[in-house]
C-alpha positions as a Python dict, from the first residue, in 0.01 Angstrom:
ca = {
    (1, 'X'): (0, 0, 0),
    (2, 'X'): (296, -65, -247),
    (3, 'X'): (81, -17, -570),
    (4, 'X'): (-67, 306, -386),
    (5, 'X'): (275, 457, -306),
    (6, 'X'): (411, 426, -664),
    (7, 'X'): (86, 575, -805),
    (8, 'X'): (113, 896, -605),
    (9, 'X'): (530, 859, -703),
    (10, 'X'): (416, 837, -1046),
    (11, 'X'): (145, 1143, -1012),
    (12, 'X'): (476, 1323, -835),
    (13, 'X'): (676, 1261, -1116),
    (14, 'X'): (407, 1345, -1397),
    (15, 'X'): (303, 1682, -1234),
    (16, 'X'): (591, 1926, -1392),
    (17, 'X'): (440, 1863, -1746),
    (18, 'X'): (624, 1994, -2076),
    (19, 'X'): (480, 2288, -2300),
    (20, 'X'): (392, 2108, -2580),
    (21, 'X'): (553, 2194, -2905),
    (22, 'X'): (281, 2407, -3029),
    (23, 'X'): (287, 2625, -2750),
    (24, 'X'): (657, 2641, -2781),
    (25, 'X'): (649, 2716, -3143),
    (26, 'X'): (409, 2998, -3064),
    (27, 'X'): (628, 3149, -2760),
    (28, 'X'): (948, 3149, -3029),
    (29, 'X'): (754, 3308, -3328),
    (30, 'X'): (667, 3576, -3041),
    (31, 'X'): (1005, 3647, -2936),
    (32, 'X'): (1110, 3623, -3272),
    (33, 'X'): (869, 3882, -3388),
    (34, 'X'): (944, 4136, -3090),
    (35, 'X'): (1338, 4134, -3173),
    (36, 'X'): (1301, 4234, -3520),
    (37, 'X'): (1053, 4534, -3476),
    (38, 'X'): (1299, 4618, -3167),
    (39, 'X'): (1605, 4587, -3420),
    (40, 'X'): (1420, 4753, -3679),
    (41, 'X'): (1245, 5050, -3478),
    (42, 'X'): (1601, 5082, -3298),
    (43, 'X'): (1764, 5125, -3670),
    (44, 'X'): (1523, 5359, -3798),
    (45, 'X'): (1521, 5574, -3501),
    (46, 'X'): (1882, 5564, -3456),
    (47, 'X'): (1959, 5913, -3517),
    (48, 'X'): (1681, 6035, -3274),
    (49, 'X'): (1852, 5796, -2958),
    (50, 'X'): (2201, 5923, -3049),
    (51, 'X'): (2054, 6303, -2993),
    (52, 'X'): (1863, 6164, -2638),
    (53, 'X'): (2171, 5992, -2551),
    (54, 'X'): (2405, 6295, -2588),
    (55, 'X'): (2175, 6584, -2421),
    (56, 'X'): (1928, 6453, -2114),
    (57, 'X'): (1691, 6793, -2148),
    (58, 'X'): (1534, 6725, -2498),
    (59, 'X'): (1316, 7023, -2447),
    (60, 'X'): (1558, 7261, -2444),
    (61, 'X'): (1670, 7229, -2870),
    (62, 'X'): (1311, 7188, -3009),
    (63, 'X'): (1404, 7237, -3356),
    (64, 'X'): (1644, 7018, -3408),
    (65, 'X'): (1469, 6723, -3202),
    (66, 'X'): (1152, 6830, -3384),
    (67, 'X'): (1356, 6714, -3749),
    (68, 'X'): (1481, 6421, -3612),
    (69, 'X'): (1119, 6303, -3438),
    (70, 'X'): (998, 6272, -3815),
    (71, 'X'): (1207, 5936, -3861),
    (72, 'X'): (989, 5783, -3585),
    (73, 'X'): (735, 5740, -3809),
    (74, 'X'): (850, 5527, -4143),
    (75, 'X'): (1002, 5314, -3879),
    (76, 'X'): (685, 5239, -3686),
    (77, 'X'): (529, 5151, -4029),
    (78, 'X'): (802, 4967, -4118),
    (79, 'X'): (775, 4771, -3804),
    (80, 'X'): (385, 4718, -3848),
    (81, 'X'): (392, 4597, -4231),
    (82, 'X'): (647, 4325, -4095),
    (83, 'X'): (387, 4256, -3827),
    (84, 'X'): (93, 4234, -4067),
    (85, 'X'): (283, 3990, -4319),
    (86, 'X'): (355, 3777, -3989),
    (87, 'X'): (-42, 3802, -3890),
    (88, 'X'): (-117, 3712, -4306),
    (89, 'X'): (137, 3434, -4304),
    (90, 'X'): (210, 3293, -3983),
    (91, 'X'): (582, 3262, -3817),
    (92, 'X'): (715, 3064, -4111),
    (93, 'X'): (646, 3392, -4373),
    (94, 'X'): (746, 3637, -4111),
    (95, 'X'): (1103, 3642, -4233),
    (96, 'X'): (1305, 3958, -4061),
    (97, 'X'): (1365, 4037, -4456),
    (98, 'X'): (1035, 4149, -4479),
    (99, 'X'): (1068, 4461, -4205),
    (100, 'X'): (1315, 4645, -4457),
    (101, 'X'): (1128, 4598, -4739),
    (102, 'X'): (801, 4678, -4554),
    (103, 'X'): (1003, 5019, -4490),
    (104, 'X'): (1114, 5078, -4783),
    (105, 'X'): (773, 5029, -4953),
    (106, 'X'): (579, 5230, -4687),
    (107, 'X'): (821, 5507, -4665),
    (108, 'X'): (696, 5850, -4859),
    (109, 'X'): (355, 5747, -4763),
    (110, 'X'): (474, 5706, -4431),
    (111, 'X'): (699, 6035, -4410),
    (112, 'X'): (374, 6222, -4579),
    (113, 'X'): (123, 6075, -4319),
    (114, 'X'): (354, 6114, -3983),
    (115, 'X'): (447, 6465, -4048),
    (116, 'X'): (125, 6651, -3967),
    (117, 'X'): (67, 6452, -3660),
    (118, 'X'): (442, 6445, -3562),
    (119, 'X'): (436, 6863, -3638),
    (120, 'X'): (125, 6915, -3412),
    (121, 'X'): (231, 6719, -3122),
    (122, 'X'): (600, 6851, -3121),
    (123, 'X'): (481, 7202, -3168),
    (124, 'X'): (251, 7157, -2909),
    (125, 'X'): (446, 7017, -2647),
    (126, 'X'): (692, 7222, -2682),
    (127, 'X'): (460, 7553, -2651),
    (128, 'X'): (312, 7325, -2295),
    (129, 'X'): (693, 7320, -2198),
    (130, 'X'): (762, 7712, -2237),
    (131, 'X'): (429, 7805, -2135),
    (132, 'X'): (434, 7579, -1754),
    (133, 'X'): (579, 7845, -1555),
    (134, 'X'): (404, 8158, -1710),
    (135, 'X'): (60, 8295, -1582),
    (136, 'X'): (-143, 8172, -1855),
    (137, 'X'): (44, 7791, -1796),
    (138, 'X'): (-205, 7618, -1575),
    (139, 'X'): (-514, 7751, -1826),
    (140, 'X'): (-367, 7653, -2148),
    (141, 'X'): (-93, 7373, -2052),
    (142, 'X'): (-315, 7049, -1996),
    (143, 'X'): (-488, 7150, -2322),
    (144, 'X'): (-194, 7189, -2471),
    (145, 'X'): (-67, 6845, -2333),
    (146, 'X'): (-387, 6693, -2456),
    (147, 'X'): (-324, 6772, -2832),
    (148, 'X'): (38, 6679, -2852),
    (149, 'X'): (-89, 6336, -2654),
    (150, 'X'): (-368, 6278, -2901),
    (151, 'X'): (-186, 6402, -3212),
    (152, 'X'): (90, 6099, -3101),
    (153, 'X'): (-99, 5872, -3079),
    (154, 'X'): (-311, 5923, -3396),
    (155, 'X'): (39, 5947, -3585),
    (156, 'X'): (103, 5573, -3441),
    (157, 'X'): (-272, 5489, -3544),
    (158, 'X'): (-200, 5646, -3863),
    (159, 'X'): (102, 5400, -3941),
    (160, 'X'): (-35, 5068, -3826),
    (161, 'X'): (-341, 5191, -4069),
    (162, 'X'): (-123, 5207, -4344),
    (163, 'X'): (66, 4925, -4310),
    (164, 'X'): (-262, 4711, -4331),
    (165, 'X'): (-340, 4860, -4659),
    (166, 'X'): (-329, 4618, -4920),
    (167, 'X'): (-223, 4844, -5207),
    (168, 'X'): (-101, 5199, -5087),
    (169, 'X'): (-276, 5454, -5333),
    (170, 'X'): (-286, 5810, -5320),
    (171, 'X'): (-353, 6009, -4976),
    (172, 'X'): (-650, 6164, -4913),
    (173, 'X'): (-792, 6395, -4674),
    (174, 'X'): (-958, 6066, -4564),
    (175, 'X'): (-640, 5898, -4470),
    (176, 'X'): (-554, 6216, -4265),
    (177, 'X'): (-952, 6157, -4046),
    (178, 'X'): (-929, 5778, -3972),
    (179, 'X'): (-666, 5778, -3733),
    (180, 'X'): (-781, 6094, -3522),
    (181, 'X'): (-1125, 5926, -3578),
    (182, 'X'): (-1048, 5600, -3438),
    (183, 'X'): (-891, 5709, -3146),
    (184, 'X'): (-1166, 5912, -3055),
    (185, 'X'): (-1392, 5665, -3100),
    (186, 'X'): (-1273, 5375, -2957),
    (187, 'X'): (-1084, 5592, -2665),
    (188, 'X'): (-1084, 5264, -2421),
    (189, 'X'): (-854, 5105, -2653),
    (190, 'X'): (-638, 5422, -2742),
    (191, 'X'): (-599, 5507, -2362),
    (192, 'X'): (-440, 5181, -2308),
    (193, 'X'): (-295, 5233, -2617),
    (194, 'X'): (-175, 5575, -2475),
    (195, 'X'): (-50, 5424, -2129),
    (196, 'X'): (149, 5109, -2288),
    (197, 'X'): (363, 5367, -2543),
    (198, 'X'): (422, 5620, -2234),
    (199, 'X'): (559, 5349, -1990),
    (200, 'X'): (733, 5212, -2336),
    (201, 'X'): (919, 5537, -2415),
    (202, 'X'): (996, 5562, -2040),
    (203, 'X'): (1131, 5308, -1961),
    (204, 'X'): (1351, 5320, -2327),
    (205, 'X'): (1474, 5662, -2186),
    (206, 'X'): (1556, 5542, -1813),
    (207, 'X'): (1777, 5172, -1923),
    (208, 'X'): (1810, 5230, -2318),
    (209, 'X'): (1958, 4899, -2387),
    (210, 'X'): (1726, 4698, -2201),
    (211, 'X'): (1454, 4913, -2326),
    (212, 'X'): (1485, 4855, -2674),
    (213, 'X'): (1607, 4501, -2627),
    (214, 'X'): (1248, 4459, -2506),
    (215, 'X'): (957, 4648, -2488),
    (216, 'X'): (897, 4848, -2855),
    (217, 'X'): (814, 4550, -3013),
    (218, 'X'): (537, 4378, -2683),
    (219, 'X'): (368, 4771, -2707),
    (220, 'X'): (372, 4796, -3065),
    (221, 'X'): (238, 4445, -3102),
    (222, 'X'): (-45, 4548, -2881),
    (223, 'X'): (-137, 4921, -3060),
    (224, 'X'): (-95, 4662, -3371),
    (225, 'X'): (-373, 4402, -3304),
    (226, 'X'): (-542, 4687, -3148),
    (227, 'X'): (-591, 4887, -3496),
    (228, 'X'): (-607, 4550, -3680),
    (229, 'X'): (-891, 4455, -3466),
    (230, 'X'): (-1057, 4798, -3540),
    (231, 'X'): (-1034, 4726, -3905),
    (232, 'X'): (-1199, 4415, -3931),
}
């Protein structure tokens, strides 16, 4: 009875087991690896939140929020060549160093990529915005809607492509297709893709600091091994 009652005391006492170190290693280089693209997307696209943080109707001044939209997109790449030198060399070569210089080395290829995409979807969301309440609204709107969405979301595809270049060369009107290609062809994936960046940007717009404290990096890191996954 004795030895029976300290067995099940010693089960008791066994049952809250530790996370081995491994595991914790892995949870650290995680968290680790979702601060810095949150610090560096938040840097990059600094000028863009001070504009939503001092207006709440973003619509309403197209141009200028159409100008500053176009730094969106050297950060993201920044923020995925730091996540594919972390994926080539594990936590210990992820170094936050290696966001900046990721930036800095992606950047006119970047700014040259994202600006078609980030023209189309601006120009077209804005026309969806002006055109709502008009008669020809409810024909041409979700169309409308449907191309800024899509030319988004390529622009994002279009980044994490180029960040898992091994040598950026010259563009091509190939580099312009793949993006707009894979999401069309893989459209499961981009969807989610899609959904994730939405609630993302939502969710940035409705708590700011908590936003960005948080979620960038956990979406990006999904588009990320998403397009990563498409490429090999």
């Amino acid at each position: 009875m004795a030895t029976s009652s300290a067995a099940s005391s010693g089960a008791r006492r066994r049952l809250p087991t530790n996370v081995s170190y491994g595991s914790w290693e892995l949870i650290w280089s995680h968290v680790h690896q979702v601060l810095v693209v949150n610090t560096g997307v938040a840097a990059g696209c600094l000028p863009l939140l001070a504009a939503l943080a001092a207006t709440h109707q973003p619509w309403r001044h197209p141009v200028p929020f159409t100008v500053l939209w176009m730094c969106v997109g050297p950060a993201l790449a920044g923020a995925f060549g730091y996540l594919e030198r972390a994926g080539d060399e594990g936590a210990d070569g992820a170094r936050a160093v290696e966001l900046p210089r990721a930036y800095r080395r992606l950047l006119r290829r970047a700014v040259a990529l994202w600006v078609p995409y980030a023209l189309l979807a601006a120009v077209s969301g804005s026309d969806a915005v002006l055109l709502r309440n008009t008669a020809v609204g409810p024909a041409v709107c979700p169309a409308l809607a449907l191309v800024a969405a899509l030319s988004a979301l390529s622009g994002v595809h279009a980044m994490a492509l180029l960040a898992g270049e091994p040598e950026p060369g010259r563009l091509t009107p190939a580099a312009y297709l793949a993006a707009p290609y894979g999401v069309l062809r893989r459209w499961p994936l981009a969807l989610a893709d899609a959904v994730l960046l939405l609630a993302a940007a939502a969710l940035v717009v409705r708590s700011p600091l908590l936003g960005l404290a948080t979620l960038p990096g956990c979406a990006l890191y999904v588009v990320w091994r998403n397009v990563r996954g498409r490429r090999t």
